[in-house]
PDBQT receptor file of N, H, CA, C and O in Angstrom, charges set to zero:
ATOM      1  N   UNK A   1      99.054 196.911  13.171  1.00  0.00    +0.000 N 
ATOM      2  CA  UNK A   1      99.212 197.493  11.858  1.00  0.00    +0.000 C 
ATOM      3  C   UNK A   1     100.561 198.194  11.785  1.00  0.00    +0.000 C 
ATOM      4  O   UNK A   1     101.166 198.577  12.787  1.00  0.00    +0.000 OA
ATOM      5  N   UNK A   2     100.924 198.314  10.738  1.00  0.00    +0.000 N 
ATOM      6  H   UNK A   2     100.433 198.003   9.925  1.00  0.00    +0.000 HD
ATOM      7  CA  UNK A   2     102.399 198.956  10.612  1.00  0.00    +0.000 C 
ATOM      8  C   UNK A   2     101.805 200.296   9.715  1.00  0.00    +0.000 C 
ATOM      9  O   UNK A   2     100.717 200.494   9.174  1.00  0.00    +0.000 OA
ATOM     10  N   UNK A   3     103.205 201.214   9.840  1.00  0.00    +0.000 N 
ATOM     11  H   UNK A   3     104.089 201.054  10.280  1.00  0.00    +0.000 HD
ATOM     12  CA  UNK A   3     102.761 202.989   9.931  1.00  0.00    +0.000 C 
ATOM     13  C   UNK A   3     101.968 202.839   8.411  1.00  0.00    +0.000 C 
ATOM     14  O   UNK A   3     100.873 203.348   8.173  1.00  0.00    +0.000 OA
ATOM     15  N   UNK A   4     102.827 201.967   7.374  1.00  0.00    +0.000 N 
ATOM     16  H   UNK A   4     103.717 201.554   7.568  1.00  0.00    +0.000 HD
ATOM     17  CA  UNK A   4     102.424 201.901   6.373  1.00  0.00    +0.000 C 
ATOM     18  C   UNK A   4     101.239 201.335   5.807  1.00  0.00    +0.000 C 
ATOM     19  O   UNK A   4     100.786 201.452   4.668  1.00  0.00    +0.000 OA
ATOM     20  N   UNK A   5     100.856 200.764   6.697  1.00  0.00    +0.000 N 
ATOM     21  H   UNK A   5     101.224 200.668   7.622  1.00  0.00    +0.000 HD
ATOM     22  CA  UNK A   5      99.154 200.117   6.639  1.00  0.00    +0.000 C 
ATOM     23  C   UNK A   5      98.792 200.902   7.327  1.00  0.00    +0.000 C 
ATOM     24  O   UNK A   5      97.672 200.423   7.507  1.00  0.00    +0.000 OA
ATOM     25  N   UNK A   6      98.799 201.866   7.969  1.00  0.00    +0.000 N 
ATOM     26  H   UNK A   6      99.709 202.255   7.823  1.00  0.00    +0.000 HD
ATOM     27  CA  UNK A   6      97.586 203.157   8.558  1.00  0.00    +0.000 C 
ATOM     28  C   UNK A   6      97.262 203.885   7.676  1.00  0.00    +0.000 C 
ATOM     29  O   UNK A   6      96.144 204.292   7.359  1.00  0.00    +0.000 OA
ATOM     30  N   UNK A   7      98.792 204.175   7.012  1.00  0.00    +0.000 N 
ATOM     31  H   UNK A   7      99.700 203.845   7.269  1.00  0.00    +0.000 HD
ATOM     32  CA  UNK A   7      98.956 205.825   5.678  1.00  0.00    +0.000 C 
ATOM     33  C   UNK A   7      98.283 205.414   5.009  1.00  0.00    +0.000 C 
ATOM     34  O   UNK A   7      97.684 206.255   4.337  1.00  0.00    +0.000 OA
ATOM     35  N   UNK A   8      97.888 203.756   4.705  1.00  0.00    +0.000 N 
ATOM     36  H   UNK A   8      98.374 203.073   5.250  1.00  0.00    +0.000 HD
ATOM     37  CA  UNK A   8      97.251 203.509   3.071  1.00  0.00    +0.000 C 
ATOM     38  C   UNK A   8      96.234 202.930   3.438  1.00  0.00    +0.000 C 
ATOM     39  O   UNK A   8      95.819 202.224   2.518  1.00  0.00    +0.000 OA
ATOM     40  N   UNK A   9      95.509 202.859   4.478  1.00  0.00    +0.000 N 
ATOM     41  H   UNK A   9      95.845 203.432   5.225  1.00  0.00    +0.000 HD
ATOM     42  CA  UNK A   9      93.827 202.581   5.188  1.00  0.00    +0.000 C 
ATOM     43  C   UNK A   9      93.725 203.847   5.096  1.00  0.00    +0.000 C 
ATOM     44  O   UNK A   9      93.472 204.357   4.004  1.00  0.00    +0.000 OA
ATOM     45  N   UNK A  10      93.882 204.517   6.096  1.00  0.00    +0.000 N 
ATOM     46  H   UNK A  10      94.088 204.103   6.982  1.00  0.00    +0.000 HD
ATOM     47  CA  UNK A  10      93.111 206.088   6.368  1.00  0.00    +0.000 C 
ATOM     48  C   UNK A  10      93.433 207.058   6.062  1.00  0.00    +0.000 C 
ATOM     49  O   UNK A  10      94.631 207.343   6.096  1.00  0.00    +0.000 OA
ATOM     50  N   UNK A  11      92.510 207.926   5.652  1.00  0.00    +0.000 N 
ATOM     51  H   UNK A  11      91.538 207.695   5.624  1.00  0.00    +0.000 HD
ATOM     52  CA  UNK A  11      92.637 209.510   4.842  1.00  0.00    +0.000 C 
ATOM     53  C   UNK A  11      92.943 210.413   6.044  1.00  0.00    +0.000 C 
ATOM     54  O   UNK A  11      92.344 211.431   6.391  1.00  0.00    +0.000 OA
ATOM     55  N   UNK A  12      93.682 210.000   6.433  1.00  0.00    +0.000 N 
ATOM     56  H   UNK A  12      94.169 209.174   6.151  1.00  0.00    +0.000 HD
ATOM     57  CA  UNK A  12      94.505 211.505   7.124  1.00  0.00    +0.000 C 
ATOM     58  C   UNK A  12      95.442 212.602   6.597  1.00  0.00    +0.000 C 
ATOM     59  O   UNK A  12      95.663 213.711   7.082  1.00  0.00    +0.000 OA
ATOM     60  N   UNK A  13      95.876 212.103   5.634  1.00  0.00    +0.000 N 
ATOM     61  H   UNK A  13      95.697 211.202   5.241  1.00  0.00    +0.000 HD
ATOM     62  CA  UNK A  13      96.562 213.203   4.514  1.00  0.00    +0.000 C 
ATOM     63  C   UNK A  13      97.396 213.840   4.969  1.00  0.00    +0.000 C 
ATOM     64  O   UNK A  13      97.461 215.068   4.934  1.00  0.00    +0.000 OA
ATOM     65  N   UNK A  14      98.730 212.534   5.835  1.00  0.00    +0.000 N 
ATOM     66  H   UNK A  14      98.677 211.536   5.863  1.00  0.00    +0.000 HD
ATOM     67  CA  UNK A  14     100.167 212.515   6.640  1.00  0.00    +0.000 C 
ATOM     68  C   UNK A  14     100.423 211.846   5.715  1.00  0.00    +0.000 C 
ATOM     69  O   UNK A  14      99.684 211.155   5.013  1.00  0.00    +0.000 OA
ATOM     70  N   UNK A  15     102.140 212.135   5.650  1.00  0.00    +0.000 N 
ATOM     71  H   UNK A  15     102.739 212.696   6.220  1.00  0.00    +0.000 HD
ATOM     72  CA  UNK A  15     103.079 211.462   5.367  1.00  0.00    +0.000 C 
ATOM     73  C   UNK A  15     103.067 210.188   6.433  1.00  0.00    +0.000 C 
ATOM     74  O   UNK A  15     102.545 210.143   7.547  1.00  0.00    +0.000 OA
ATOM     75  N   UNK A  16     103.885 209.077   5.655  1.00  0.00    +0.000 N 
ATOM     76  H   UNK A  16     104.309 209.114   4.750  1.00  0.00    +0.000 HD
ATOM     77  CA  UNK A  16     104.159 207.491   7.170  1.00  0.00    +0.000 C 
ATOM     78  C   UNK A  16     104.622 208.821   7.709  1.00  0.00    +0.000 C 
ATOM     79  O   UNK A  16     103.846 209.561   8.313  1.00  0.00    +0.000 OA
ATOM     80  N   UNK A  17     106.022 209.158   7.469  1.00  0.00    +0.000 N 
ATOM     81  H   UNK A  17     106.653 208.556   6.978  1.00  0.00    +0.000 HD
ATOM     82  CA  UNK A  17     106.884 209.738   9.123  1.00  0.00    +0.000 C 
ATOM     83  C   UNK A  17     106.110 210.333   9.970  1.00  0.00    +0.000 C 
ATOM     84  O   UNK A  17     105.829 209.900  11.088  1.00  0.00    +0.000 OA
ATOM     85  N   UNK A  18     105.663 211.525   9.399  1.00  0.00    +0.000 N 
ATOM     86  H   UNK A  18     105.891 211.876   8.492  1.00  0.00    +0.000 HD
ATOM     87  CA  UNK A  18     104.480 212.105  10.248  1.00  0.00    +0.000 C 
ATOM     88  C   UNK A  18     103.687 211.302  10.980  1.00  0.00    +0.000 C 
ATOM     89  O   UNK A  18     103.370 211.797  12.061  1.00  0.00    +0.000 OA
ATOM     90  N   UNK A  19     103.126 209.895  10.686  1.00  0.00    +0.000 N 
ATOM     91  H   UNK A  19     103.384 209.492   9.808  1.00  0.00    +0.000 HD
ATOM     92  CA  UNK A  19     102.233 209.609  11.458  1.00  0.00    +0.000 C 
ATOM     93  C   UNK A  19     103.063 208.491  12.392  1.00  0.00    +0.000 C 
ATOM     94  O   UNK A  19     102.736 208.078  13.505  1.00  0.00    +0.000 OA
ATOM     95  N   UNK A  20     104.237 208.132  11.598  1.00  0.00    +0.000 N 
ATOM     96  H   UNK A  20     104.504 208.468  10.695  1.00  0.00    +0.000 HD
ATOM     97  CA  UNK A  20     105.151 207.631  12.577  1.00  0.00    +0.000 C 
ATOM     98  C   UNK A  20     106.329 208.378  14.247  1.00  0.00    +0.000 C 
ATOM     99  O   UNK A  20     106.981 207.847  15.146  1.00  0.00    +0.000 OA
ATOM    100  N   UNK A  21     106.069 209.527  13.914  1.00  0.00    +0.000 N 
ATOM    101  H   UNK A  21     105.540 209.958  13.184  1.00  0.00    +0.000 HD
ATOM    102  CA  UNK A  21     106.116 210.676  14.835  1.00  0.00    +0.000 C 
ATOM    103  C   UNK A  21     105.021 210.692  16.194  1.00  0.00    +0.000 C 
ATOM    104  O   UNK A  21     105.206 210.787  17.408  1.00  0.00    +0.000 OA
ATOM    105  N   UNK A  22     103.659 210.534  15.238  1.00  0.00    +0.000 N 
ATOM    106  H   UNK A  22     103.509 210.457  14.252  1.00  0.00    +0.000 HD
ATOM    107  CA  UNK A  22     102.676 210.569  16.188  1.00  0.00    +0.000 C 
ATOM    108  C   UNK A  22     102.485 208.998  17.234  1.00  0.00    +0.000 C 
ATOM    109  O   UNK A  22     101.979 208.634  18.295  1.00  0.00    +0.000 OA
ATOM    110  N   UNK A  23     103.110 208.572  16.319  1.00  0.00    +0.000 N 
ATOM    111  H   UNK A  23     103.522 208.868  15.457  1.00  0.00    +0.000 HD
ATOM    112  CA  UNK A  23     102.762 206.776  17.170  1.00  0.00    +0.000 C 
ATOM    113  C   UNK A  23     103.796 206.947  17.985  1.00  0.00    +0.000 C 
ATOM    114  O   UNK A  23     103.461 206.592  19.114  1.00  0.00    +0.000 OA
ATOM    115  N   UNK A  24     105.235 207.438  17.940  1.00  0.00    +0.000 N 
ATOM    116  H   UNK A  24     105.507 207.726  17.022  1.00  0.00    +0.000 HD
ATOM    117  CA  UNK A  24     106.234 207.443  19.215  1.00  0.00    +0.000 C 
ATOM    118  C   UNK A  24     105.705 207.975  20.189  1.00  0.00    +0.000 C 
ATOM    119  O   UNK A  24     105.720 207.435  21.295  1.00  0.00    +0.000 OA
ATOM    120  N   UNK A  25     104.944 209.536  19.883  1.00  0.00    +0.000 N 
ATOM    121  H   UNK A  25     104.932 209.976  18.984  1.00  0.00    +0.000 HD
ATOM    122  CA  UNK A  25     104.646 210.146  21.036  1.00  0.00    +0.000 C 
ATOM    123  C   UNK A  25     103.473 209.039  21.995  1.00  0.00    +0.000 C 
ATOM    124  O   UNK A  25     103.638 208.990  23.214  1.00  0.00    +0.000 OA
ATOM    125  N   UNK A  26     102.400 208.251  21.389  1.00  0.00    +0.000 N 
ATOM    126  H   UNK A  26     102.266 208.291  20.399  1.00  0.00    +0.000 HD
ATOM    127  CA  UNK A  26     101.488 207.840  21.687  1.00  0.00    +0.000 C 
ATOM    128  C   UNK A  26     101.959 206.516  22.551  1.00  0.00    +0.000 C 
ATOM    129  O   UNK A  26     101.386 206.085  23.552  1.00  0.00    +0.000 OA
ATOM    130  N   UNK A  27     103.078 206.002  21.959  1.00  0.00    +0.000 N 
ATOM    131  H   UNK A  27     103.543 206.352  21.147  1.00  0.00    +0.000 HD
ATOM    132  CA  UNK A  27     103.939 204.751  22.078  1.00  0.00    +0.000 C 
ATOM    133  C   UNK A  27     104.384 205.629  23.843  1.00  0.00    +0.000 C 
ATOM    134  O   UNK A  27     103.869 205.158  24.857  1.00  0.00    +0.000 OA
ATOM    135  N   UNK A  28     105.130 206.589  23.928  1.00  0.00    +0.000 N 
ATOM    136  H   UNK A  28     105.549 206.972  23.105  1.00  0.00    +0.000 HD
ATOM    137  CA  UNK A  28     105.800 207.532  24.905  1.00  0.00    +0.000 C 
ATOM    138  C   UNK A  28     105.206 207.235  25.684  1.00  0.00    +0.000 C 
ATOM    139  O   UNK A  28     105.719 206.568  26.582  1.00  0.00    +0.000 OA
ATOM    140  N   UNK A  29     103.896 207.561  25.733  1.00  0.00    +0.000 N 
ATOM    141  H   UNK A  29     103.478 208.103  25.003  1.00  0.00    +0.000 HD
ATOM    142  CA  UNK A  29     102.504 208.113  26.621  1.00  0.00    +0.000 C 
ATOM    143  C   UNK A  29     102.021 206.711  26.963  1.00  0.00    +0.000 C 
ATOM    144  O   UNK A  29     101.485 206.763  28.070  1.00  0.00    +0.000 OA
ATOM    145  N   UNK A  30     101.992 205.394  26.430  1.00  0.00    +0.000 N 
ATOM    146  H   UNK A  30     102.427 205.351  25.531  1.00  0.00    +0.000 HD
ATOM    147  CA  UNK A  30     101.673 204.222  26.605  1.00  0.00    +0.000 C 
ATOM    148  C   UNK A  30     100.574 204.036  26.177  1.00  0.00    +0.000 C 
ATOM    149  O   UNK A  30     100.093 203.083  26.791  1.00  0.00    +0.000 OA
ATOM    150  N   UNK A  31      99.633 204.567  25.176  1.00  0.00    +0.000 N 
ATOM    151  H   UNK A  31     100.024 205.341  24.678  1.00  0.00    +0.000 HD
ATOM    152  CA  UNK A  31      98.480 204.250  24.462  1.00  0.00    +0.000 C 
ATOM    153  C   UNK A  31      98.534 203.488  23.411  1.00  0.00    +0.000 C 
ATOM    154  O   UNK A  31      97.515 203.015  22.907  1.00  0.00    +0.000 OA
ATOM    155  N   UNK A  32      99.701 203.282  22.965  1.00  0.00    +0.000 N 
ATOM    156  H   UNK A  32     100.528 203.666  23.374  1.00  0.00    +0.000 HD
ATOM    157  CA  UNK A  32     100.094 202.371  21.837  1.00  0.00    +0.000 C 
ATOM    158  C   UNK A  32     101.414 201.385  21.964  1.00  0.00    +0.000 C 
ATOM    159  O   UNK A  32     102.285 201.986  22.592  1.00  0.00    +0.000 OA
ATOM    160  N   UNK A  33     101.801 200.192  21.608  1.00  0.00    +0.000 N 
ATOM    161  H   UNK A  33     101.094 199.703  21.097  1.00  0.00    +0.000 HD
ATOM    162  CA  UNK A  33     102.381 199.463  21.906  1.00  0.00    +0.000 C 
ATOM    163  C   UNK A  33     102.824 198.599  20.587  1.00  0.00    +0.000 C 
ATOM    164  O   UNK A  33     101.956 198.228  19.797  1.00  0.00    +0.000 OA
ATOM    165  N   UNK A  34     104.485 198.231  20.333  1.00  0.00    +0.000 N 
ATOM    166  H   UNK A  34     105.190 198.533  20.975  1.00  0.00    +0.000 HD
ATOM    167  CA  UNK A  34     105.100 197.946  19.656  1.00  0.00    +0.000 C 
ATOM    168  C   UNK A  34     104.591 196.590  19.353  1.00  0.00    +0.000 C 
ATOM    169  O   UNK A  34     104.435 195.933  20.382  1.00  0.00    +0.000 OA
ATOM    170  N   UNK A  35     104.263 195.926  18.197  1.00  0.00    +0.000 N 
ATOM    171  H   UNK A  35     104.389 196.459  17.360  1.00  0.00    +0.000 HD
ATOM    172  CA  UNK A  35     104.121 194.543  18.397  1.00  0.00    +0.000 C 
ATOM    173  C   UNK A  35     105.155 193.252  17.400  1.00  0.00    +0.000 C 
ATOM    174  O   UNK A  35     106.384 193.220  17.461  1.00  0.00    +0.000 OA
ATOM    175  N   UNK A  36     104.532 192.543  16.770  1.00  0.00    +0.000 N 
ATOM    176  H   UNK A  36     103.534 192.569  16.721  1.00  0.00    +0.000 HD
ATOM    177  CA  UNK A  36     105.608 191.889  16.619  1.00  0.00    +0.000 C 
ATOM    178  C   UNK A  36     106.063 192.566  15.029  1.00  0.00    +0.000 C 
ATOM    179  O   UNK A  36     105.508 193.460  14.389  1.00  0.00    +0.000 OA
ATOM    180  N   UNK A  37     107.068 191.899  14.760  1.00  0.00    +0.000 N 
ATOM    181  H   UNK A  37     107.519 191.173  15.279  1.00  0.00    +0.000 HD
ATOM    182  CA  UNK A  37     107.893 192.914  13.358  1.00  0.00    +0.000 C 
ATOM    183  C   UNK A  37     106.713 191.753  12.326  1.00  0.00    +0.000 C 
ATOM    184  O   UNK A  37     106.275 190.702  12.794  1.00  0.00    +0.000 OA
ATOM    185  N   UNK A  38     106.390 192.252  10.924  1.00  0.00    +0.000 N 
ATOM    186  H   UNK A  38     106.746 193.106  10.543  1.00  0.00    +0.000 HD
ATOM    187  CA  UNK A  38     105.501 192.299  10.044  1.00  0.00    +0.000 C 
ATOM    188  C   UNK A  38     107.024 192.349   8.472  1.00  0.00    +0.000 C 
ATOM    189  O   UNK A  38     106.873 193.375   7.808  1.00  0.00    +0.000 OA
ATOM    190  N   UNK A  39     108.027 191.616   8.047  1.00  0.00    +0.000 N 
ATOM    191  H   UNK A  39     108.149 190.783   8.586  1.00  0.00    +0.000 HD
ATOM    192  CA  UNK A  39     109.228 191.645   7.656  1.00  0.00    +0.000 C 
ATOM    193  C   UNK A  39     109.825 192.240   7.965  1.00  0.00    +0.000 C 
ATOM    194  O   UNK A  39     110.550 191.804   8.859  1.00  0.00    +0.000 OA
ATOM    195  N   UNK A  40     110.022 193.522   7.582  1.00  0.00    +0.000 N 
ATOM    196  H   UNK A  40     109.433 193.875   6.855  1.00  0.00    +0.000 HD
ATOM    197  CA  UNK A  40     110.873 194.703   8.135  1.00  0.00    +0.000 C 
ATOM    198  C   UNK A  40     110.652 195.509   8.900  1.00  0.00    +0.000 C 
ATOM    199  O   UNK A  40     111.584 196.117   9.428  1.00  0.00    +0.000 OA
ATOM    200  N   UNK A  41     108.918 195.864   9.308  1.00  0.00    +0.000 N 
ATOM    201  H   UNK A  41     108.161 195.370   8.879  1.00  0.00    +0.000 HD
ATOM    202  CA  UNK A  41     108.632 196.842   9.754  1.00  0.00    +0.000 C 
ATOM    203  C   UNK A  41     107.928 196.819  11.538  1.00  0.00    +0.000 C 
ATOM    204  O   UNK A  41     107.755 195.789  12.190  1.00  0.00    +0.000 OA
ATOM    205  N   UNK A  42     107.751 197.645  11.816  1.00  0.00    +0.000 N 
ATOM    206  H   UNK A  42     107.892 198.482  11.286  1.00  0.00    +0.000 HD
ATOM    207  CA  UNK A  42     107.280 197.035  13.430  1.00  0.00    +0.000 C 
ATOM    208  C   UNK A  42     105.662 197.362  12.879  1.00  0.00    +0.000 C 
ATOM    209  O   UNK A  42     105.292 198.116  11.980  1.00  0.00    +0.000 OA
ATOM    210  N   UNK A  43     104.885 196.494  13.780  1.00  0.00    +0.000 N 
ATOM    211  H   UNK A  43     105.185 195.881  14.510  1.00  0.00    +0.000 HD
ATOM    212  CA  UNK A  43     103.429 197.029  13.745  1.00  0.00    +0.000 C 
ATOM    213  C   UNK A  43     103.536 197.779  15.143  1.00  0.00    +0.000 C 
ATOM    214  O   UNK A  43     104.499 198.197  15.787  1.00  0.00    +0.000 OA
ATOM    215  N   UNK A  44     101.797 197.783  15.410  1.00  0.00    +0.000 N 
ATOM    216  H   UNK A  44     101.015 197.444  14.887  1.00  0.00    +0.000 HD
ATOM    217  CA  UNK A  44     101.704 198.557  16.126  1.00  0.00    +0.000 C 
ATOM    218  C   UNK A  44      99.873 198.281  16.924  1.00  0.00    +0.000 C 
ATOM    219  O   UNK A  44      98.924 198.292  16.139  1.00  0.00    +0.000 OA
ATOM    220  N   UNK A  45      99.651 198.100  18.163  1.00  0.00    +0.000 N 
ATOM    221  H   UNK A  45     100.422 198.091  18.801  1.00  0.00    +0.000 HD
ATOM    222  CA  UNK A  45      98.483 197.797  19.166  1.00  0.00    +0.000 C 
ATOM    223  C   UNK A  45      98.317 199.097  19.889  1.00  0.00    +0.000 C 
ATOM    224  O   UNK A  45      99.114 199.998  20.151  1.00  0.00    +0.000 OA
ATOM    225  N   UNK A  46      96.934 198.911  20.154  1.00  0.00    +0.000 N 
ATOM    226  H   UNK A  46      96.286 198.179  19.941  1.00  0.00    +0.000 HD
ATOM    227  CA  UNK A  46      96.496 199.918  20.929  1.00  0.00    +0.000 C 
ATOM    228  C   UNK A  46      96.397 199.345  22.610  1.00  0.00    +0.000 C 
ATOM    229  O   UNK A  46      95.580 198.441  22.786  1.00  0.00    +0.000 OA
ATOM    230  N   UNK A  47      96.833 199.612  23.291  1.00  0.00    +0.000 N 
ATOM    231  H   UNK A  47      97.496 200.347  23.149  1.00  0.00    +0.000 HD
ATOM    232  CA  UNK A  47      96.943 199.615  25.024  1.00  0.00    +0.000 C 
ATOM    233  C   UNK A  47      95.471 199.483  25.681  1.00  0.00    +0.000 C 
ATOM    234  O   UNK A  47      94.434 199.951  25.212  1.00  0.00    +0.000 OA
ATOM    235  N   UNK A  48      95.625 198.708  26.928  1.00  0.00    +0.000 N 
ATOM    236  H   UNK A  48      96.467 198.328  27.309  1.00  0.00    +0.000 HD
ATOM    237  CA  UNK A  48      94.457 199.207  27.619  1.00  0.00    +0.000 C 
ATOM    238  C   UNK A  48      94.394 200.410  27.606  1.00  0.00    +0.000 C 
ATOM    239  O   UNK A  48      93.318 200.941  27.329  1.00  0.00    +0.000 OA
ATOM    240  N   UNK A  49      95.333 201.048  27.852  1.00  0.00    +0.000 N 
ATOM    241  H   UNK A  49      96.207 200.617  28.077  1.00  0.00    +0.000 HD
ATOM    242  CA  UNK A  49      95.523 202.223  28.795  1.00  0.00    +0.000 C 
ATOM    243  C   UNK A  49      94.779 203.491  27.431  1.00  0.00    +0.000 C 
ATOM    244  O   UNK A  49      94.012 204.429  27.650  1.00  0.00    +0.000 OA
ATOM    245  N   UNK A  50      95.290 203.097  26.262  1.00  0.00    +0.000 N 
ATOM    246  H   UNK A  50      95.913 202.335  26.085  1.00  0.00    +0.000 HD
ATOM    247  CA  UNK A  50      94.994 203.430  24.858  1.00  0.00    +0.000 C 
ATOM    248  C   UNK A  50      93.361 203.157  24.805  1.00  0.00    +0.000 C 
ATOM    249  O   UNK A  50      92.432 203.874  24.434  1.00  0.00    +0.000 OA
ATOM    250  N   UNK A  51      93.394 202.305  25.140  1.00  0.00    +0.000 N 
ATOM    251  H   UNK A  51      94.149 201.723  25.442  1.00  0.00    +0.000 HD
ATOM    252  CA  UNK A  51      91.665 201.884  25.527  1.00  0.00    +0.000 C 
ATOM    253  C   UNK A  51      90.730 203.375  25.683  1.00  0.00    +0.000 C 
ATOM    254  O   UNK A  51      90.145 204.250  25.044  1.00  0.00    +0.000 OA
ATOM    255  N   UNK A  52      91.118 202.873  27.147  1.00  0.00    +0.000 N 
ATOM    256  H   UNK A  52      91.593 202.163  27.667  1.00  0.00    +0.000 HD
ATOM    257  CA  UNK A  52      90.836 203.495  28.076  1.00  0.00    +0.000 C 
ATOM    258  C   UNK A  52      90.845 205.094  27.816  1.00  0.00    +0.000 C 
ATOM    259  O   UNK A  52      89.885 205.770  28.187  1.00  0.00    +0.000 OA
ATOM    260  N   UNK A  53      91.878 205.635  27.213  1.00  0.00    +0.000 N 
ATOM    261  H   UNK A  53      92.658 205.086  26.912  1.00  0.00    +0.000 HD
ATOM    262  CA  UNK A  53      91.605 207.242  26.873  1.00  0.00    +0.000 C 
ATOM    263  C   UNK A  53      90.689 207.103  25.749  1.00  0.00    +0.000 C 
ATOM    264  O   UNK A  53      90.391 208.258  25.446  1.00  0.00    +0.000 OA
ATOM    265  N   UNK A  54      90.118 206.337  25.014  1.00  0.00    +0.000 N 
ATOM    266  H   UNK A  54      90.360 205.399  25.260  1.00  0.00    +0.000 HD
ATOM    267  CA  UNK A  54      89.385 206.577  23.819  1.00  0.00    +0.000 C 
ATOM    268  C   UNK A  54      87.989 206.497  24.364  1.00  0.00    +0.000 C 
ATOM    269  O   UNK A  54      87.120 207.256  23.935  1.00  0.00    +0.000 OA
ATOM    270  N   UNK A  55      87.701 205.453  25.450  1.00  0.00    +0.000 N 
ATOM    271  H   UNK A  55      88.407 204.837  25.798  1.00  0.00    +0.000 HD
ATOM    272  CA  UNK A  55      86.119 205.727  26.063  1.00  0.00    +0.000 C 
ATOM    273  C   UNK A  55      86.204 206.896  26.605  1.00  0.00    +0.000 C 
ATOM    274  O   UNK A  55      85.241 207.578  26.255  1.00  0.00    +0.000 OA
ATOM    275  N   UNK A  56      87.048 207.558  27.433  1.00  0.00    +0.000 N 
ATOM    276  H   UNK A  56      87.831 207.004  27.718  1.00  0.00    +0.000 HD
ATOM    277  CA  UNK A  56      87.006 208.454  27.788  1.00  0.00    +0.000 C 
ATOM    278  C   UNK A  56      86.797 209.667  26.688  1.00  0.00    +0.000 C 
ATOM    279  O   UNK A  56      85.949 210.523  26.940  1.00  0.00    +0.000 OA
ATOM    280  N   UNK A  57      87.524 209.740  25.534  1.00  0.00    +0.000 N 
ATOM    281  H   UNK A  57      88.213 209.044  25.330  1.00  0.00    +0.000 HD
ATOM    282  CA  UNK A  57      87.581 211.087  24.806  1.00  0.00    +0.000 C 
ATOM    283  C   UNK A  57      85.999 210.789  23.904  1.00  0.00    +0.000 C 
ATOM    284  O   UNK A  57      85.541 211.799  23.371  1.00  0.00    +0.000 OA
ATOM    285  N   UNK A  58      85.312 209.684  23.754  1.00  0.00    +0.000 N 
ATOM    286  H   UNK A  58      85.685 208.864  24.188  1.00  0.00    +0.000 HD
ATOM    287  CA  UNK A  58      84.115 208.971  23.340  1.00  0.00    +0.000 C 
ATOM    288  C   UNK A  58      83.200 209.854  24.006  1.00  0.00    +0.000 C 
ATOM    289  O   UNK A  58      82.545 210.696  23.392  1.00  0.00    +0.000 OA
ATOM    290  N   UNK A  59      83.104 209.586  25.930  1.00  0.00    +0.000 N 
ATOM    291  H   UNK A  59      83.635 208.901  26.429  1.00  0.00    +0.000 HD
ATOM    292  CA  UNK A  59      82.079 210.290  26.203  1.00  0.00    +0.000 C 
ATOM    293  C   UNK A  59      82.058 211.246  26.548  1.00  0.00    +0.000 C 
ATOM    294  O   UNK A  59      81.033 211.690  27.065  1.00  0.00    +0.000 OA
ATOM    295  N   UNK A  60      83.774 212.382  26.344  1.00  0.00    +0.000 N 
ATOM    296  H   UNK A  60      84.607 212.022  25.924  1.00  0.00    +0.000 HD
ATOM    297  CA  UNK A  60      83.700 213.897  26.703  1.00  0.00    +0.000 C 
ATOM    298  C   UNK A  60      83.052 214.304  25.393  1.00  0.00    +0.000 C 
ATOM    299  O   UNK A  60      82.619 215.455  25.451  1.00  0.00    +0.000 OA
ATOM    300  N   UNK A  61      82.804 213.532  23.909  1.00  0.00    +0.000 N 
ATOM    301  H   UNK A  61      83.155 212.597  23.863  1.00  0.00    +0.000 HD
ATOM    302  CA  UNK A  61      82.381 214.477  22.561  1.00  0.00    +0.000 C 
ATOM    303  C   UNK A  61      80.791 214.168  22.705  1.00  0.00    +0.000 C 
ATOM    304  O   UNK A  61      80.037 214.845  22.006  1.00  0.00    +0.000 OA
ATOM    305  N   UNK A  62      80.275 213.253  23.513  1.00  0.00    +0.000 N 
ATOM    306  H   UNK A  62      80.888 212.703  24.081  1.00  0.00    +0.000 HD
ATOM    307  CA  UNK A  62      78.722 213.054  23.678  1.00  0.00    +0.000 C 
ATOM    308  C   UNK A  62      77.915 214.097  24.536  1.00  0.00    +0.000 C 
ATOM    309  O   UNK A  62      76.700 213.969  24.683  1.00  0.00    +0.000 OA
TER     310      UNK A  62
């Protein structure tokens, strides 16, 4: 998905940059991963590794 298909799926009530801020850091950290360009814009995948912290943060809220 590209930043601009997140901002206009989900009610997080960020600006793109803002949430394009948050995908570098996440991108940084390796939970998220650049994928192919979408015309102008880059999308964007979630990592094993991205995976992997979400089962984890899944069964620390259970």
């Amino acid at each position: 998905m590209s930043v601009q298909e997140i901002s206009d799926t989900e009610e997080f009530g960020y600006k793109p940059n803002t949430i394009f801020k948050k995908i570098k850091e996440f991108e940084d950290a390796g939970y998220i991963g650049r994928g192919l360009k979408e015309g102008r814009a880059d999308t964007f995948f979630i990592t094993d590794t991205g995976r992997e912290f979400l089962e984890g943060a899944k069964h620390e809220t259970k």
